[in-house]
N, C-alpha and C positions, 0 to 999 in steps of 0.2 A: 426767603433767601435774600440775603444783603443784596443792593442793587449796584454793583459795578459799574455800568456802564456810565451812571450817573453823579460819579463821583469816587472819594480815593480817599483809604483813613491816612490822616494828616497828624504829623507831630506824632507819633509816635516814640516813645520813650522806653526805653529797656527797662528793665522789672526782672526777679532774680526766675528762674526759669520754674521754679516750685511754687510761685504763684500760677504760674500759666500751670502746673501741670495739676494743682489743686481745682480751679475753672474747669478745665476741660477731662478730669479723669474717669468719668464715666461712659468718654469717647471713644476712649484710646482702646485698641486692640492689642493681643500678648504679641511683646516683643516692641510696641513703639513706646521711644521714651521721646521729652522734652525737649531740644538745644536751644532755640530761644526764647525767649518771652518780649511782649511790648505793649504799654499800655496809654490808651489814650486817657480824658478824663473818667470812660465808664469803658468803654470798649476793648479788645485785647485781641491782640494779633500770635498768636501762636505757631510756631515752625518745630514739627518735629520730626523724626527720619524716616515719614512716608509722606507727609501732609501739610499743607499749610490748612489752618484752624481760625478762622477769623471770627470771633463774640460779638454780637450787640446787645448791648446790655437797652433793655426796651423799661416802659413805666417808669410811674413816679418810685415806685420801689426797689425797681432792677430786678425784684426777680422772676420775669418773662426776661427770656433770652434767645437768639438766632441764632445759632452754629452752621457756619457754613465753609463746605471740606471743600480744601482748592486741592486735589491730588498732584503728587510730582508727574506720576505717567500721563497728565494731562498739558504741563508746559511746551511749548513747541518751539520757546525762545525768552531769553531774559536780558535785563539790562541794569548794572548800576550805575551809580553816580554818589560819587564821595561827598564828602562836606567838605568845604574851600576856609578862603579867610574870611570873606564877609559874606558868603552863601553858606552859612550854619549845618544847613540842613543837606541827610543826604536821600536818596531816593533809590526805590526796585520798582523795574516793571517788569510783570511777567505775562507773555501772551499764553493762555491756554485755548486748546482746540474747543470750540462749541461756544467760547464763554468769553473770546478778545482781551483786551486790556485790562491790567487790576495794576494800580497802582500806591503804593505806600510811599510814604514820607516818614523820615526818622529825626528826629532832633540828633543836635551835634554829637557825635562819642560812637555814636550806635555802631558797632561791628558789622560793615556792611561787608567786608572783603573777607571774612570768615563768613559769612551765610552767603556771598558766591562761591565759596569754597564747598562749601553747603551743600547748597541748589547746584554745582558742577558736579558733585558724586554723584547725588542721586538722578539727575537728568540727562549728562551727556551718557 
């Protein structure tokens, strides 16, 4: 399992959502589909409408892979933070029970106000 506590996928970048859903579709159970995708240099942040999906892509070859499920029924509280004029970047934290803080970092553009839009349906 990804280690959270000890760190946070950074610069994370948008990617159209049929990448992430090509990554991860031997995951997915009937009835979840894709809403966003995000990709670091190897890594991939996946949000779809039960789960968050976070990849690391491991080896010199990438294909050893972690998948590790952050469920929505698990958050107990989330936070964003926009991108400004000269702070680029925006940010989600989400606390889940058992598992504390996990935090992402998005580069400038990324939709953070539709995926609190997101994470409010399916968690409040």
């Amino acid at each position: 399992m990804i280690d959270f506590q000890n760190g946070s996928f950074v610069k994370l970048r948008q990617v159209n959502p049929q990448d992430g859903t090509e990554m991860v579709a031997e995951l997915l159970v009937d009835g979840e589909g894709v809403y966003h995708a995000f990709k670091t240099v190897r890594d991939m942040v996946i949000f779809t409408n039960r789960r968050i999906i976070a990849v690391n892509v491991q080896g010199l070859t990438g294909r050893k892979r972690d998948y590790s499920t952050l469920p929505y029924s698990k958050v107990q509280a989330f936070s964003i933070e926009t991108a400004g004029h000269f702070d680029l970047d925006a940010e989600l934290e989400l606390w889940f029970s058992g598992l504390g803080k996990v935090r992402f970092e998005f580069t400038g553009g990324a939709p953070v106000k539709q995926i609190n839009q997101m994470l409010s349906a399916h968690i409040l």
